[in-house]
C-alpha positions in Angstrom: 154.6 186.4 65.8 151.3 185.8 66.6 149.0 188.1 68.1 146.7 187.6 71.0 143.3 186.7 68.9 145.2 184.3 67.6 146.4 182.5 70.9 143.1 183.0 72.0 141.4 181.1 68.9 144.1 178.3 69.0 143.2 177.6 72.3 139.4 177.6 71.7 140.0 175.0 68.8 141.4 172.9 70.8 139.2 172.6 74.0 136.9 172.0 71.0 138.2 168.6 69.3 139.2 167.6 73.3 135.7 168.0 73.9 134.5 166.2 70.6 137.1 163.2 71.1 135.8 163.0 74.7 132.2 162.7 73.4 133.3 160.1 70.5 134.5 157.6 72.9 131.5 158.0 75.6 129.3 157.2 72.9 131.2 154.3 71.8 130.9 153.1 75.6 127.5 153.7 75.7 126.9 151.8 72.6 129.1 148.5 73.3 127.7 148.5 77.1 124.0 148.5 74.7 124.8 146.1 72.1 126.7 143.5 74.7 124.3 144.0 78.0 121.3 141.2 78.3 117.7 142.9 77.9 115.2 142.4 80.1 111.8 143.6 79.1 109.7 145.2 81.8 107.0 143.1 82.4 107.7 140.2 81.5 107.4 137.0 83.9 110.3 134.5 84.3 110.5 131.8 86.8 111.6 132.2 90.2 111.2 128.7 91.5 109.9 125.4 90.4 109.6 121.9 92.2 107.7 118.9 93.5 105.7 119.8 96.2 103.3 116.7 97.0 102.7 112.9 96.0 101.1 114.8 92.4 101.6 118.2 92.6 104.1 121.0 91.3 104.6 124.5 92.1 106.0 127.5 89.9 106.6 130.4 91.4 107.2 133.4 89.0 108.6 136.8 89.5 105.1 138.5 88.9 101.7 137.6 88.8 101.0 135.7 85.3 97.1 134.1 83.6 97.5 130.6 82.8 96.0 127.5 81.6 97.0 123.9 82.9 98.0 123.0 78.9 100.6 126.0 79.3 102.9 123.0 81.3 103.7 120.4 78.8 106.4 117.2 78.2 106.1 116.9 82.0 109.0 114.2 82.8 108.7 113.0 87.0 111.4 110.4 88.0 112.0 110.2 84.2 108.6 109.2 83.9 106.0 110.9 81.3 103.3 112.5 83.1 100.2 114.0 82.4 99.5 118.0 83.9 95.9 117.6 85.0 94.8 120.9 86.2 95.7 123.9 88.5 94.6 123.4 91.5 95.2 127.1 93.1 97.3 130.5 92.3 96.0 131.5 88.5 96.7 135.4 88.3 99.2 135.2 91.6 103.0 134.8 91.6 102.3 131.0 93.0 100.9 128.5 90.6 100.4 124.8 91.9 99.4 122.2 89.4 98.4 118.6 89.4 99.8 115.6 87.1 98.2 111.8 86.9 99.6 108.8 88.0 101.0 106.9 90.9 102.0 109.1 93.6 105.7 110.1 93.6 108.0 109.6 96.6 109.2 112.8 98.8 112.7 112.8 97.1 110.7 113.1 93.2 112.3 115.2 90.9 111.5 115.8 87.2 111.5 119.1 84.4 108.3 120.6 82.8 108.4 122.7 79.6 106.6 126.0 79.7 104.6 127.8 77.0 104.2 131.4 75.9 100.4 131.0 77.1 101.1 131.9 80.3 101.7 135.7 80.1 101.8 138.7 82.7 98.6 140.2 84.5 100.0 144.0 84.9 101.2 144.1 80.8 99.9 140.7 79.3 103.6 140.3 78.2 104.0 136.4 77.6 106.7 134.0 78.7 109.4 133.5 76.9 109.5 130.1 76.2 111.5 127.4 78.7 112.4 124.4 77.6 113.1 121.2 80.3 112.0 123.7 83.5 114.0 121.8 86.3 111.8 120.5 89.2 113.6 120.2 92.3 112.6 118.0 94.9 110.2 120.1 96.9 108.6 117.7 99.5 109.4 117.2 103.7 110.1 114.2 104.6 108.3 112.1 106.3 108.6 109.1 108.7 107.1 106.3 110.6 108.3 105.1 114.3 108.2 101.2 115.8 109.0 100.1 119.0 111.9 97.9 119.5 112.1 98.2 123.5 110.8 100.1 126.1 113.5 102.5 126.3 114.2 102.1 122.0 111.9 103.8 119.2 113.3 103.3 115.7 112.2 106.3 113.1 112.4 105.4 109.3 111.8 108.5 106.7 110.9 108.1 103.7 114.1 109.3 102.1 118.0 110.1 103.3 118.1 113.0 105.9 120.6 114.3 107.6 120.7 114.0 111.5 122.1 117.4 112.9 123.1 116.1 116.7 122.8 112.7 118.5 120.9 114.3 122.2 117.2 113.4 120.8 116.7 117.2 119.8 113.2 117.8 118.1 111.5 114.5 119.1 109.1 113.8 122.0 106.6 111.6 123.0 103.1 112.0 123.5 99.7 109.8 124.8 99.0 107.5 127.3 101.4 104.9 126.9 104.6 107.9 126.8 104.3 107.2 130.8 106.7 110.4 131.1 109.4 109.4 128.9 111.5 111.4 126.9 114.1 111.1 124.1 117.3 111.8 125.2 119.7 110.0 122.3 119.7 109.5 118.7 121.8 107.7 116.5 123.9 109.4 113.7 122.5 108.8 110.4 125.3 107.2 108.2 125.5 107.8 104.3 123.0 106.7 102.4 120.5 105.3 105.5 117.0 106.1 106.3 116.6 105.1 110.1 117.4 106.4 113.4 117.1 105.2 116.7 116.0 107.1 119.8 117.2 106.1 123.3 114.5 106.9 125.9 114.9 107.9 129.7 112.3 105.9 131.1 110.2 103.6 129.8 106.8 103.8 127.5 104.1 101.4 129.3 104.3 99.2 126.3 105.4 97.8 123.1 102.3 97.3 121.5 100.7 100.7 122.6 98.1 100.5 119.9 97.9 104.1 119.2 98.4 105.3 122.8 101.6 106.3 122.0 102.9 109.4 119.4 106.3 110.4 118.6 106.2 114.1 117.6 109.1 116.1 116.0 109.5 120.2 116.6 111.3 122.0 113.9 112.7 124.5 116.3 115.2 121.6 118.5 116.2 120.4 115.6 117.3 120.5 111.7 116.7 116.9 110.2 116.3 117.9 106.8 117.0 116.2 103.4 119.5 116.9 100.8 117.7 119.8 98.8 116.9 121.3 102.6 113.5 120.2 103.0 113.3 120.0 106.7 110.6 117.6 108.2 107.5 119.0 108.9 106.8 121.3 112.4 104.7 119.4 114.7 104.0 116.1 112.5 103.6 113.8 114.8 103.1 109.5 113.8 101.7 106.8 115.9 103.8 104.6 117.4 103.2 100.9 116.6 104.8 98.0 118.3 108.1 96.6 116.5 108.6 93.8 118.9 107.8 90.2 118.3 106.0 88.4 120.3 106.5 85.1 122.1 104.7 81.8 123.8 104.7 79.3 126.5 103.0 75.8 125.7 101.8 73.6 128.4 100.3 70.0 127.3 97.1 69.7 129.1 96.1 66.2 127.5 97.9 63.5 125.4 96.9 65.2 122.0 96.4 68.5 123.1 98.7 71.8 123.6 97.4 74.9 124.8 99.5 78.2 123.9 100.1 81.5 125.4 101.3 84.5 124.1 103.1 87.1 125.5 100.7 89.7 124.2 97.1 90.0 121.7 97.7 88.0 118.4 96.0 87.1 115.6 96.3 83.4 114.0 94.2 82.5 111.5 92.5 79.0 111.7 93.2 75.9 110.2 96.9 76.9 109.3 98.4 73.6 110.6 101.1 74.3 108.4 102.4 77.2 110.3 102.8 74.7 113.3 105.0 72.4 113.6 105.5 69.0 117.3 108.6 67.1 117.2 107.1 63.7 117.3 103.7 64.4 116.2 101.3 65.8 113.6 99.3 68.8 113.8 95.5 68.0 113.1 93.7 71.7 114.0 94.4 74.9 114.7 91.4 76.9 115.7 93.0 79.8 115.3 92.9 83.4 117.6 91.1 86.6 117.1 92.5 89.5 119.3 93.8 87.0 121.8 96.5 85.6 123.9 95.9 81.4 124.0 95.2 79.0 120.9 94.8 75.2 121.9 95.8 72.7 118.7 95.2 69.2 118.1 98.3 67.1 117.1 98.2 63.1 116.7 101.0 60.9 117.1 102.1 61.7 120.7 101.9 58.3 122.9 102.8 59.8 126.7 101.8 63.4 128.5 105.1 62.3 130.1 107.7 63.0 127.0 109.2 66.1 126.4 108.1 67.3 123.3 109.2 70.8 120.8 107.0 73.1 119.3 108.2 75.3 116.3 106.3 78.5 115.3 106.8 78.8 111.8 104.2 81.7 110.9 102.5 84.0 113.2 100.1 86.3 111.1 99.8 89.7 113.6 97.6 92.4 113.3 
């Protein structure tokens, strides 16, 4: 039988190798949770952000402030297309670093990759990069947009690349200048897949068609969300003169047995001597003195034998300006 030292030792032996078997697989824990978890090294910069962000420009943002040199951004692709990285134009030792690249400028949809280099290192430690091969660009550029006048009471916008229209009430848009005579946009048509225009219904009426910068369509963020597929919304306050989308049109009255005098519905611009542009049933056109910033032209035909016979003129070309 044994005694009570020997209870008492038995026990202690065995909180012991509990406490040693607990220990052995903590430590095993600890060293699979090691050997399998990534490591990050303090200090040094990776990339937060990267995308177009102007007709020849890029911006990388990183998660610290990092030196660079413009040759740190190489195999620059944009559109699939090899550029050239030119320079930095702003943002050396910041988070924010914008760079330039050659060529034609890109559209507001561009996308494209960039490979960076271990030159570009951190500012607090000096760590460097790790190496990133094909960097995605994103497209990183608002759209923007032009506006023509179809009516009084009808603008059509085109952007310069798909957005999305968020409502159909004319949200965001409005009309400033002269020629806005105190209409406002109260409409817009829903932008269907794949299209680039809208058209805004007015209440009221602009003075004119052709309102030769007296007129300015202006879009406000805060009414509205028309934004392109990566999210780029157009730009607060941009605001694009409005320039006359309708045709124009003319009377002719035949003032002498050869001779036709036109008049245009508003200012034109017809070059002289294009008697090909012109054409009299019956008859030949001879001269065309042209118009400069005007509303009649008088041409010359031959052929015609009475004032008194009816007589068609086709327009063929009108050069407007």
């Amino acid at each position: 039988m044994k005694n009570t030292t020997e209870k008492r030792n038995e026990k202690r032996t065995k909180l012991v190798l509990s406490f040693t078997t607990t220990m052995l697989l903590l430590s095993t824990l600890l060293l699979v949770l090691i050997v399998t978890t990534p490591m990050v090294s303090a200090g040094v910069p990776t990339v937060s952000s990267a995308r177009i962000t102007g007709p020849n420009q890029f911006t990388v943002v990183f998660n610290e402030a990092v030196h660079c040199v413009a040759t740190d951004f190489d195999d620059l692709q944009v559109n699939s297309v090899a550029r050239l990285v030119t320079g930095i134009i702003s943002g050396n030792g910041t988070d924010t670093i914008i760079l330039s690249f050659d060529g034609t400028a890109v559209g507001t949809s561009a996308t494209g990759r960039v490979d960076l280099n271990t030159g570009i290192h951190s500012v607090s430690t000096s760590s460097p990069l790790v190496f990133v091969n094909n960097q995605v660009l994103a497209d990183g550029q608002k759209p923007t947009y032009t506006a023509v006048a179809t009516a009084l009471n009808t603008i059509v916008v085109t952007f310069s690349e798909t957005v999305d229209a968020p409502t159909t009430n004319g949200a965001g848009w409005s009309l400033t200048g002269a020629d806005a005579n105190g209409a406002t946009v109260t409409a817009n048509t829903d932008i269907s897949a794949g299209s680039t225009t809208v058209t805004l219904t007015l209440t009221g009426s602009i003075l004119d068609t052709n309102p030769t910068g007296a007129l300015n369509l202006v879009y406000t963020a805060a009414a509205a969300e028309f934004a392109d597929a990566t999210n780029n919304e157009i730009a607060d306050a941009s605001s694009v003169a409005v320039s006359d989308g309708v045709k124009p049109t003319f009377t002719a009255d035949r003032t002498a047995l050869n001779t036709i005098v036109l008049t245009f519905s508003e200012t034109v611009n017809e070059p002289a001597a294009e008697t090909s542009a012109w054409t009299v049933a019956g008859a030949t056109v001879i001269t065309v003195p042209g118009v400069e910033a005007g509303t009649t032209m008088t041409i010359t035909t031959t052929g015609l034998s009475s004032t008194s016979i009816m007589f068609r003129l086709l327009l063929l070309r009108l050069v407007l300006r």
